[in-house]
C-alpha positions as CSV (number, residue, x, y, z in Angstrom):
1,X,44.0,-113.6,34.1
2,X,45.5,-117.1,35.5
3,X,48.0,-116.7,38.4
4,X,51.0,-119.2,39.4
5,X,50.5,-120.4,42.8
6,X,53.0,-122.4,44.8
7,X,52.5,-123.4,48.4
8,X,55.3,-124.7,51.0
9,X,54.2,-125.9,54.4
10,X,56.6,-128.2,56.8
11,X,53.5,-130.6,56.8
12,X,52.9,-133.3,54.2
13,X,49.1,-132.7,55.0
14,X,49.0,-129.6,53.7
15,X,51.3,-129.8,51.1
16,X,48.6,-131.9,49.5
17,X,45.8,-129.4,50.3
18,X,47.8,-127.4,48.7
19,X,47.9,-129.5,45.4
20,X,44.2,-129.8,45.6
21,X,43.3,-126.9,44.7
22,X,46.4,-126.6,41.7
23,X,49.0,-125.1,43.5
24,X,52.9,-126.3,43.1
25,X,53.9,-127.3,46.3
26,X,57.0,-126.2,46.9
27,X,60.3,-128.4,49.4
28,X,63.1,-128.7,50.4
29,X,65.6,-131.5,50.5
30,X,65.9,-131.7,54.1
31,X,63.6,-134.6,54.9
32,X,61.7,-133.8,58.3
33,X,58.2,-134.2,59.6
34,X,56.7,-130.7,60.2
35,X,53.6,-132.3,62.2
36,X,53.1,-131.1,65.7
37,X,50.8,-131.5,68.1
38,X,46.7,-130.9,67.2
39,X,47.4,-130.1,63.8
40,X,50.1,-127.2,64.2
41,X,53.4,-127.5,62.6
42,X,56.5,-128.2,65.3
43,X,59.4,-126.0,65.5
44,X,62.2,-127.2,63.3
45,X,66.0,-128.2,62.9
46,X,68.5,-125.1,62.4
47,X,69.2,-127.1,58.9
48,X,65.8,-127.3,57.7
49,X,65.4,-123.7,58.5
50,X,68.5,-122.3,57.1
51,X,66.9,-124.3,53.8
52,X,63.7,-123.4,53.9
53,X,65.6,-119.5,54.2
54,X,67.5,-120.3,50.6
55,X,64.5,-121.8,48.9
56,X,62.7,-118.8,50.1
57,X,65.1,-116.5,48.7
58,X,64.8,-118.2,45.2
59,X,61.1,-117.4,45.2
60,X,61.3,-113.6,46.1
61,X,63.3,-113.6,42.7
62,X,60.3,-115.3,40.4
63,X,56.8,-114.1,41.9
64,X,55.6,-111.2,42.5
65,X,53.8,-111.6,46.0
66,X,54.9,-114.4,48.7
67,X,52.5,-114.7,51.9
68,X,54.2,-115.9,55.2
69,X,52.4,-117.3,58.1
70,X,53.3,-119.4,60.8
71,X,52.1,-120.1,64.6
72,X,53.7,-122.4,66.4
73,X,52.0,-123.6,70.2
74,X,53.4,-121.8,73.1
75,X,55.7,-119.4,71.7
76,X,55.4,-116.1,71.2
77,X,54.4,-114.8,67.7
78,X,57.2,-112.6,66.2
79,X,56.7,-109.4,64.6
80,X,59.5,-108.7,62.7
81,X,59.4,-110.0,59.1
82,X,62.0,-112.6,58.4
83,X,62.3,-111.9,54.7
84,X,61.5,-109.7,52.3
85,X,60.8,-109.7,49.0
C-alpha cells in the first residue's frame, strides 16, 4: 500500500529534503525566502500567508491527512488550529 506524499516548507532547504525521500513538494507563487535565523523558518508577508492559506485549502480537498507544524524563534506557539481539514 503506496501513499502520496507532498511536503511544503517556506525553506528551499527543506523543500529538497523533502524531494529526497519522493515526496512532491508543494509552493506557492509568491517568491520569498522562508530561511530564518539557525535553521528556523522567519515569519512571513501577509501575501505569502494568505497564499500559503488557499494552497492549503486545495489540499484538504485531495488527501486524506495533512500534518502542520511550525515554530518560529521567540514567539509564542499557538494552540488553536489554523485549518482544518
Amino acid at each position: 500500500m503506496g501513499a502520496i506524499v507532498r511536503g511544503f516548507d517556506t525553506r528551499p532547504a527543506a523543500l529538497e529534503q523533502f524531494k529526497s525521500f519522493g515526496a512532491e513538494p508543494l509552493e506557492v507563487e509568491i517568491k520569498e525566502s522562508g530561511e530564518g535565523v539557525g535553521g528556523y523558518a522567519k515569519e512571513m508577508s501577509k501575501e505569502f500567508i494568505e497564499a500559503e492559506m488557499a494552497l492549503f485549502a486545495k489540499q484538504c480537498k485531495e488527501v486524506d491527512i495533512l500534518i502542520s507544524t511550525a515554530l518560529i524563534p521567540a514567539q509564542t506557539t499557538k494552540t488553536e488550529p489554523h485549518m482544518i481539514c
